[in-house]
N, CA, C and O atoms as CSV, one atom per row, in Angstrom:
chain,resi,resn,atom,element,x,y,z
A,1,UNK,N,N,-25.938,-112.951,-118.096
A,1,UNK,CA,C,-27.092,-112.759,-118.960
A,1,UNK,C,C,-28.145,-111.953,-118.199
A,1,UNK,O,O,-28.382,-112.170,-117.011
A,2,UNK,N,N,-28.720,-111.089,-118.865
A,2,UNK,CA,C,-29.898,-110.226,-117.989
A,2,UNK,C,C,-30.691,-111.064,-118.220
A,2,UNK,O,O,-30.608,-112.078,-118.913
A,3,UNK,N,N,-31.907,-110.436,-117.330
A,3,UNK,CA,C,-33.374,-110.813,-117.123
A,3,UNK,C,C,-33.958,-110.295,-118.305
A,3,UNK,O,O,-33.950,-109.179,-118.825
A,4,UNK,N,N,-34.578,-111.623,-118.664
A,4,UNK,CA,C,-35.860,-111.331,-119.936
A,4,UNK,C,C,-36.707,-110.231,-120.197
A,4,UNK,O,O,-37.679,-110.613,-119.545
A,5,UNK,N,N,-37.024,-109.230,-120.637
A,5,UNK,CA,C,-37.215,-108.255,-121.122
A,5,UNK,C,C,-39.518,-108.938,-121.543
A,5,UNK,O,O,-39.856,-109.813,-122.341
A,6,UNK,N,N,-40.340,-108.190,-120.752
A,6,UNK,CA,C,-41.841,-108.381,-121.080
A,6,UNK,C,C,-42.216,-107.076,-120.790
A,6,UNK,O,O,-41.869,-106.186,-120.014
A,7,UNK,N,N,-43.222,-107.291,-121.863
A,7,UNK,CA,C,-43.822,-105.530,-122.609
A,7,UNK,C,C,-45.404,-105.765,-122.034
A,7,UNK,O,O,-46.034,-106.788,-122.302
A,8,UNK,N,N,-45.852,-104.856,-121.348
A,8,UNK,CA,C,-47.131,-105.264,-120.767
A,8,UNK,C,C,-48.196,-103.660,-121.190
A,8,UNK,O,O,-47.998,-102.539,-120.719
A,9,UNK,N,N,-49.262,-104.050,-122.165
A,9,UNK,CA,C,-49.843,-103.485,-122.616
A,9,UNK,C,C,-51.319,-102.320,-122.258
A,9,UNK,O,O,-51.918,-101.355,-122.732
A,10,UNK,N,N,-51.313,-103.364,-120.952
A,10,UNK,CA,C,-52.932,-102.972,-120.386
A,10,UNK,C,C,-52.473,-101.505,-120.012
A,10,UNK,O,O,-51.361,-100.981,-120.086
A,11,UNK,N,N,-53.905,-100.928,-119.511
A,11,UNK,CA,C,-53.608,-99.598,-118.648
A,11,UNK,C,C,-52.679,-99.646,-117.603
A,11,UNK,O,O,-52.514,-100.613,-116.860
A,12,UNK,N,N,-51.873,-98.222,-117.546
A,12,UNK,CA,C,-51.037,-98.383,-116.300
A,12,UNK,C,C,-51.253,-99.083,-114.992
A,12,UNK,O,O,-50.610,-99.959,-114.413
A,13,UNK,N,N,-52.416,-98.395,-114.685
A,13,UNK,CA,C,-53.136,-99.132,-113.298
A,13,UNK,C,C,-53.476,-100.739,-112.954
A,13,UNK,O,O,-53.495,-101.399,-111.915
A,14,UNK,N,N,-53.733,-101.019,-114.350
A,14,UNK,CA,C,-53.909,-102.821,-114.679
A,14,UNK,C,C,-52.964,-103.420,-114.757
A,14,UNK,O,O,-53.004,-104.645,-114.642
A,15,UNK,N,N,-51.169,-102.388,-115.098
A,15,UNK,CA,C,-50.259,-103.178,-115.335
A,15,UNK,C,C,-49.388,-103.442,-114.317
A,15,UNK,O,O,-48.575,-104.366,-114.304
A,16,UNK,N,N,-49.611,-102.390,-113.219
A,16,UNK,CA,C,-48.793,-102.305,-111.644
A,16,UNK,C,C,-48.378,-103.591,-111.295
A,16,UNK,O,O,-47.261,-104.066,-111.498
A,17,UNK,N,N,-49.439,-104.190,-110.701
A,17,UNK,CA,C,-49.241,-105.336,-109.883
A,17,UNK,C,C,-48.605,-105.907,-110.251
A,17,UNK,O,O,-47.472,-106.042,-109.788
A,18,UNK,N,N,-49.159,-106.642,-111.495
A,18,UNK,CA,C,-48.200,-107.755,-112.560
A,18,UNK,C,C,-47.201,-107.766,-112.936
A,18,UNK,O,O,-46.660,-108.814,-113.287
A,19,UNK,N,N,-46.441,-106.246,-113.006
A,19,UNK,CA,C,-45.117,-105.880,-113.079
A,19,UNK,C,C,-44.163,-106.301,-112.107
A,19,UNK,O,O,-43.078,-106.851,-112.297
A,20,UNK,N,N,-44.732,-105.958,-111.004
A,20,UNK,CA,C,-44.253,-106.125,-109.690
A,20,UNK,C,C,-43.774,-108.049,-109.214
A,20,UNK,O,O,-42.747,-108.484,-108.693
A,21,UNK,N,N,-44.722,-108.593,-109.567
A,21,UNK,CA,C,-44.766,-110.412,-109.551
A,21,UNK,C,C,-43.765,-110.737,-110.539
A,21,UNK,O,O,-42.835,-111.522,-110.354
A,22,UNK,N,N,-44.077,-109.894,-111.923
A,22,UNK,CA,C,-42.662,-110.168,-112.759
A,22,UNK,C,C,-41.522,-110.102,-112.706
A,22,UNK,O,O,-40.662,-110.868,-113.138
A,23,UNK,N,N,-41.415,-108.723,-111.906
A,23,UNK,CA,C,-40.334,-108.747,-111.387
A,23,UNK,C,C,-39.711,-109.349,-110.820
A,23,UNK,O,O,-38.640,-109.870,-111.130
A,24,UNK,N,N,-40.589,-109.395,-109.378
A,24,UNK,CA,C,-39.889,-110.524,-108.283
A,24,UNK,C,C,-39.642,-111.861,-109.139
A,24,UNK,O,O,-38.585,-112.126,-108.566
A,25,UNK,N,N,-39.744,-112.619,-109.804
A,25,UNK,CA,C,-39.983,-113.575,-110.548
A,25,UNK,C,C,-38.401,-113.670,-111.877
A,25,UNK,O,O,-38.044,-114.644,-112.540
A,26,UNK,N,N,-37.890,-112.473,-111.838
A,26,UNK,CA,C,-36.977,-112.394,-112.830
A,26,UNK,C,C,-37.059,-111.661,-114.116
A,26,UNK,O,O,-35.965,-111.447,-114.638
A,27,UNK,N,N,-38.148,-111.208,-114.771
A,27,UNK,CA,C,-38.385,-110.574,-115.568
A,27,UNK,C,C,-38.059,-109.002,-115.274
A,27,UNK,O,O,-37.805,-108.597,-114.140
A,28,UNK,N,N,-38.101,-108.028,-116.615
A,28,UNK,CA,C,-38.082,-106.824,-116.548
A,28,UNK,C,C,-38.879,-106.382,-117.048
A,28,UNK,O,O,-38.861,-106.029,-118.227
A,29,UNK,N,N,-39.751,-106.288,-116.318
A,29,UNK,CA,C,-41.192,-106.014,-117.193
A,29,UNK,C,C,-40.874,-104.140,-117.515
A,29,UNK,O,O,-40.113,-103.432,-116.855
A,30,UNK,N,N,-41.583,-103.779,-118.516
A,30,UNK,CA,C,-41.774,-102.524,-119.493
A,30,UNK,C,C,-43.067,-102.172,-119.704
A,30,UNK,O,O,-43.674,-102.593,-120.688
A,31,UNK,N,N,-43.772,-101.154,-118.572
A,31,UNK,CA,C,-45.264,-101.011,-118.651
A,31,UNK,C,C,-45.700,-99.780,-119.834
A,31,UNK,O,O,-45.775,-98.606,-119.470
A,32,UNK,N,N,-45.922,-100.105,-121.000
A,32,UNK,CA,C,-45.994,-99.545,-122.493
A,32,UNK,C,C,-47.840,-99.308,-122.465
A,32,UNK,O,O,-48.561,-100.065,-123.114
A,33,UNK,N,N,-48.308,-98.371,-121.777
A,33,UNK,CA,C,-49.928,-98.538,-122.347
A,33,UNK,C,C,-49.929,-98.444,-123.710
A,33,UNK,O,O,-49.097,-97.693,-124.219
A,34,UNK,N,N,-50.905,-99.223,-124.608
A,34,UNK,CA,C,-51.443,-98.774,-125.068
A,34,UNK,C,C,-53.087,-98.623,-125.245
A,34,UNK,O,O,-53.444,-98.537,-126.420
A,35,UNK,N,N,-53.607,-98.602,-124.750
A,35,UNK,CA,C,-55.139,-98.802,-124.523
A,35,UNK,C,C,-55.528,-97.458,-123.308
A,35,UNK,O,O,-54.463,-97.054,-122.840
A,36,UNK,N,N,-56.287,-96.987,-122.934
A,36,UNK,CA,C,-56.829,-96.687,-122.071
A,36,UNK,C,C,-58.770,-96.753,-121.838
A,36,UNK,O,O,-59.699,-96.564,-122.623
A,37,UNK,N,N,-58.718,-97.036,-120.688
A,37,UNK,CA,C,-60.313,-96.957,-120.119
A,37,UNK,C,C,-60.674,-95.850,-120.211
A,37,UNK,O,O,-59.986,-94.878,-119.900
A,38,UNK,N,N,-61.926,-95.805,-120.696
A,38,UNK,CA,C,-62.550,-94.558,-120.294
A,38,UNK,C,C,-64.465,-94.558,-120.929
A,38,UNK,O,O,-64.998,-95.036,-121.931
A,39,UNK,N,N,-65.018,-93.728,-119.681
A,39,UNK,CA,C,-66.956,-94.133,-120.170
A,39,UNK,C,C,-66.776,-93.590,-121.107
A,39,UNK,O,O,-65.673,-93.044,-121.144
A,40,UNK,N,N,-67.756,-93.393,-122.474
A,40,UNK,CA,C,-67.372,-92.720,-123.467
A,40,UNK,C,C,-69.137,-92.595,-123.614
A,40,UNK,O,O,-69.428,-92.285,-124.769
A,41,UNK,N,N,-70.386,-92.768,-122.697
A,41,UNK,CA,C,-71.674,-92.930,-123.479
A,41,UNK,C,C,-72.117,-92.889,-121.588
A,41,UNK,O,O,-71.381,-93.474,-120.794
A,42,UNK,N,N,-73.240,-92.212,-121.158
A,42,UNK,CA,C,-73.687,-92.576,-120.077
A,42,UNK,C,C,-74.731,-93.815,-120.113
A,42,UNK,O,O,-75.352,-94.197,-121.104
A,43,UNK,N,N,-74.799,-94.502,-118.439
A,43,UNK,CA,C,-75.623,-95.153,-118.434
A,43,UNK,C,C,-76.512,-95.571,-118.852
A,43,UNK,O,O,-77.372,-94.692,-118.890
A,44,UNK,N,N,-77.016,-96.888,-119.399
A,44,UNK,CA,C,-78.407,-96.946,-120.041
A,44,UNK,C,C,-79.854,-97.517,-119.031
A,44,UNK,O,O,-79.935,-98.377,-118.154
A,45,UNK,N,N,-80.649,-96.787,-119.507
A,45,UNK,CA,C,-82.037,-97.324,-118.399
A,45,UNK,C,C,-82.180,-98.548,-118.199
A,45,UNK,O,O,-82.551,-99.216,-119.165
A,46,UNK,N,N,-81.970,-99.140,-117.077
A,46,UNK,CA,C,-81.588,-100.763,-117.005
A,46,UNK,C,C,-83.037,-101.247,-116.309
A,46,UNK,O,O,-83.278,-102.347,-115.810
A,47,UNK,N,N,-83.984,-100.009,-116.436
A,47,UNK,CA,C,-85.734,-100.645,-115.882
A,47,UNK,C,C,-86.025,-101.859,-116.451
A,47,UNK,O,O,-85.994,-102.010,-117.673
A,48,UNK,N,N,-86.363,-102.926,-115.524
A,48,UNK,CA,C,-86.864,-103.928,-116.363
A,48,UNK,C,C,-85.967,-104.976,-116.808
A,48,UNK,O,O,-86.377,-106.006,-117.344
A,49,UNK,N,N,-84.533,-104.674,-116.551
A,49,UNK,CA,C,-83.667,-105.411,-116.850
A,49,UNK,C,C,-83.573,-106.506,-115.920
A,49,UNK,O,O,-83.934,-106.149,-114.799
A,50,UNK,N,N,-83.104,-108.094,-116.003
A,50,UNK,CA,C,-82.679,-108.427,-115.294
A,50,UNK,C,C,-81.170,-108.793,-114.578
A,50,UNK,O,O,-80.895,-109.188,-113.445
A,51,UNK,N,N,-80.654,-108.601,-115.299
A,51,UNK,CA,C,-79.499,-108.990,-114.921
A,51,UNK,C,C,-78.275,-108.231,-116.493
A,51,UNK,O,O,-78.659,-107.737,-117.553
A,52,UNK,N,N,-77.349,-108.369,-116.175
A,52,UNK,CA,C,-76.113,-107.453,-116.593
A,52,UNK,C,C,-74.957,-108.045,-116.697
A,52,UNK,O,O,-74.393,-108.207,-115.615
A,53,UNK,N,N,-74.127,-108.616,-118.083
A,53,UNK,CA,C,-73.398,-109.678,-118.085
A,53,UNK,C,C,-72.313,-108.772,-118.462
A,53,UNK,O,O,-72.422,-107.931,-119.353
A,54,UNK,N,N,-70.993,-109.016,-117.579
A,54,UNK,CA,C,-69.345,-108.022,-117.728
A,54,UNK,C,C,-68.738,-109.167,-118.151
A,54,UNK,O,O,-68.673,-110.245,-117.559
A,55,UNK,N,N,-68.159,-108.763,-119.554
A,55,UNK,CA,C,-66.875,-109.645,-119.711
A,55,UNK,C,C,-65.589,-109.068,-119.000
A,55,UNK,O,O,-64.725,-109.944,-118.962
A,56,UNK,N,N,-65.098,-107.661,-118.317
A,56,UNK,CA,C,-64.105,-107.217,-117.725
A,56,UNK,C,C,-64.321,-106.762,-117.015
A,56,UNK,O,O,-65.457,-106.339,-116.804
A,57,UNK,N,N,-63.254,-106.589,-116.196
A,57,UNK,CA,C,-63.400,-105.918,-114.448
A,57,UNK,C,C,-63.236,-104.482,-114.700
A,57,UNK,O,O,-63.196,-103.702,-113.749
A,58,UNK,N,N,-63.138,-104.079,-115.903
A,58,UNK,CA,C,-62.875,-102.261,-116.117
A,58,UNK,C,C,-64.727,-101.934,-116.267
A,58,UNK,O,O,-65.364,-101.147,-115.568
A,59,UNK,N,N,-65.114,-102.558,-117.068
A,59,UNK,CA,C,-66.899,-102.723,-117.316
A,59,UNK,C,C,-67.704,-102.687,-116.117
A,59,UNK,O,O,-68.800,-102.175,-115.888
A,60,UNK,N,N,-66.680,-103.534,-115.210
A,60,UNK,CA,C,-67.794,-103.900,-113.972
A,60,UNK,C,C,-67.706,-102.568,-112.921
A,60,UNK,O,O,-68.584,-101.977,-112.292
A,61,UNK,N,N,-66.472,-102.402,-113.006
A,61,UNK,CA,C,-66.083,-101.332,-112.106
A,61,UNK,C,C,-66.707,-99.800,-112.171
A,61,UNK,O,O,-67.104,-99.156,-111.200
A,62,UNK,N,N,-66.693,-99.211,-114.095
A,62,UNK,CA,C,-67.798,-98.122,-114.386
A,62,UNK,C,C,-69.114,-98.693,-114.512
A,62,UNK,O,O,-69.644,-98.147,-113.545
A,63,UNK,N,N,-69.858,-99.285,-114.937
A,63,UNK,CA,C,-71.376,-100.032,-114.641
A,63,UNK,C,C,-72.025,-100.571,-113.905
A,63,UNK,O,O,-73.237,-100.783,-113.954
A,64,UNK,N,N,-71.364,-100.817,-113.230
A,64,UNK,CA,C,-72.293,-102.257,-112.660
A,64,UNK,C,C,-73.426,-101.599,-111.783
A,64,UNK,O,O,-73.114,-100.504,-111.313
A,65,UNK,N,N,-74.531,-102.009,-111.515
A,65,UNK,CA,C,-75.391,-101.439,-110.669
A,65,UNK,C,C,-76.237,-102.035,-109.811
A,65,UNK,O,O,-77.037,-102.953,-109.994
A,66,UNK,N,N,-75.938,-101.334,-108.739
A,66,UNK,CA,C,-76.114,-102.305,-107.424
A,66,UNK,C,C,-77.880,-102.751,-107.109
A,66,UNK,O,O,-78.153,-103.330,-106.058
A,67,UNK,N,N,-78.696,-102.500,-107.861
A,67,UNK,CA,C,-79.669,-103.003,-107.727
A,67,UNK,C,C,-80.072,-104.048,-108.643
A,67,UNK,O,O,-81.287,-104.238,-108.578
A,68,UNK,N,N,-79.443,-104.831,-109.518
A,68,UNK,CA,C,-79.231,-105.681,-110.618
A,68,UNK,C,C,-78.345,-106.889,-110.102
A,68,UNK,O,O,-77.417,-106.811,-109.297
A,69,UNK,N,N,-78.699,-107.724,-110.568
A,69,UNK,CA,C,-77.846,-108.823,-110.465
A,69,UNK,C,C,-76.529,-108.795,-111.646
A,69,UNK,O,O,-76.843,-108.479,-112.793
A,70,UNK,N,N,-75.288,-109.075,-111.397
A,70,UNK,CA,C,-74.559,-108.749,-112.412
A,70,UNK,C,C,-73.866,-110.531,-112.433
A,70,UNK,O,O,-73.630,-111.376,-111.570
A,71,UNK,N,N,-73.749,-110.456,-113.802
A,71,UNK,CA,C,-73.491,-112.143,-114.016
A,71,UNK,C,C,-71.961,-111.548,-115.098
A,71,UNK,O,O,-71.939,-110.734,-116.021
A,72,UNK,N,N,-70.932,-112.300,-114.526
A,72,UNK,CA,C,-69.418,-112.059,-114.405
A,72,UNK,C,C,-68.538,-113.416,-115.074
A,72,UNK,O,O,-68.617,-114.542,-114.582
A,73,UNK,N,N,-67.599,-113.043,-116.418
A,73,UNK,CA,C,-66.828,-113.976,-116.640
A,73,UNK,C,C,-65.499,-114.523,-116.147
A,73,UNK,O,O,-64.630,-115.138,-116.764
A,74,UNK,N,N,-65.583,-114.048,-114.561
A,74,UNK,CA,C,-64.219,-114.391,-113.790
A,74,UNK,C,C,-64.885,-113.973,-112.814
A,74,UNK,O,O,-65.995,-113.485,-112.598
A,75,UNK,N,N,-63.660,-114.366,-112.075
A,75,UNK,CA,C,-63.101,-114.216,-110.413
A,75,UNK,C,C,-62.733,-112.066,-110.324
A,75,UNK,O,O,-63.146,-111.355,-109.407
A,76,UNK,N,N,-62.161,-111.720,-111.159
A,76,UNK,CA,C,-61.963,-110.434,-111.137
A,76,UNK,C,C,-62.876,-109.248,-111.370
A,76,UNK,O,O,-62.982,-108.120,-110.888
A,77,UNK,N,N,-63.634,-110.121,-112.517
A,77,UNK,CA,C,-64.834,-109.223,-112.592
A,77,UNK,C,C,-65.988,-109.191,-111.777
A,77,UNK,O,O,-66.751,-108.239,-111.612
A,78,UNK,N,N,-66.043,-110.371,-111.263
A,78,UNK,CA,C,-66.910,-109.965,-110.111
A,78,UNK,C,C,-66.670,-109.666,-109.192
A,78,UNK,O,O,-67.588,-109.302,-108.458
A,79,UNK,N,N,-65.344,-109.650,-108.722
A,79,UNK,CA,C,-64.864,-108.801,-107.428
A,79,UNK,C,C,-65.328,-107.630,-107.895
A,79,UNK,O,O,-66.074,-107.035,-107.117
A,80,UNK,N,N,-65.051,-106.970,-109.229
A,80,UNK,CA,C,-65.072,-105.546,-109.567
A,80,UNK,C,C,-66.573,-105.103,-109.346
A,80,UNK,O,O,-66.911,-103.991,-108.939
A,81,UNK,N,N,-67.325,-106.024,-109.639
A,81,UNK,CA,C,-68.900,-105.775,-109.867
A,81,UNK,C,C,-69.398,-105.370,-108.418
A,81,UNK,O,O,-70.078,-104.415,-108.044
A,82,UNK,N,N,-68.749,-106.562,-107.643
A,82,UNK,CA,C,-69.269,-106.537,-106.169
A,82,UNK,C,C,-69.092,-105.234,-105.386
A,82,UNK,O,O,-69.921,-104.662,-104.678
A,83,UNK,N,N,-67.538,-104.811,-105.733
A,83,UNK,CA,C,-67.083,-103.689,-105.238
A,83,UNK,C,C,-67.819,-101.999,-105.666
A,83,UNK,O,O,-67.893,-100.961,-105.009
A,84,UNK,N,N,-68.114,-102.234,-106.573
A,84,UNK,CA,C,-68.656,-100.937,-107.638
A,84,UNK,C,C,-69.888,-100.610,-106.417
A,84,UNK,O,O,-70.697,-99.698,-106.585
């Protein structure tokens, strides 16, 4: 019997890793984007702002700004925030 067959949707770059764990793991993972990232609007004047809430680590990674406090719904997105 082959290995289970998983269709992984995110951007290529988002789907690497996870492919890779699937693999090792027994699966055959199938990296199918359909979505892609991309800024589509520049920055907004964040004077006065206090703080800057990312629901994703793709958000945190184009936005985030290092003179702001950025308030993060994971472990990933705020790596992303931190890193930006």
């Amino acid at each position: 019997m082959s290995a289970p067959r998983i269709l992984l949707t995110r951007p290529r770059a988002d789907s690497a890793a996870l492919a890779q764990d699937l693999a090792a793991q027994g699966w055959r993972p199938l990296i199918w984007p359909l979505i892609e990232i991309e800024t589509i609007a520049p920055s907004p004047d964040l004077r006065g702002a206090q703080a800057v809430i990312f629901s994703s680590a793709n958000a945190a990674r184009r936005a985030a700004p290092a003179a702001i406090t950025a308030l993060c719904v994971g472990a990933a997105t705020a790596r992303a925030a931190r890193d930006a």
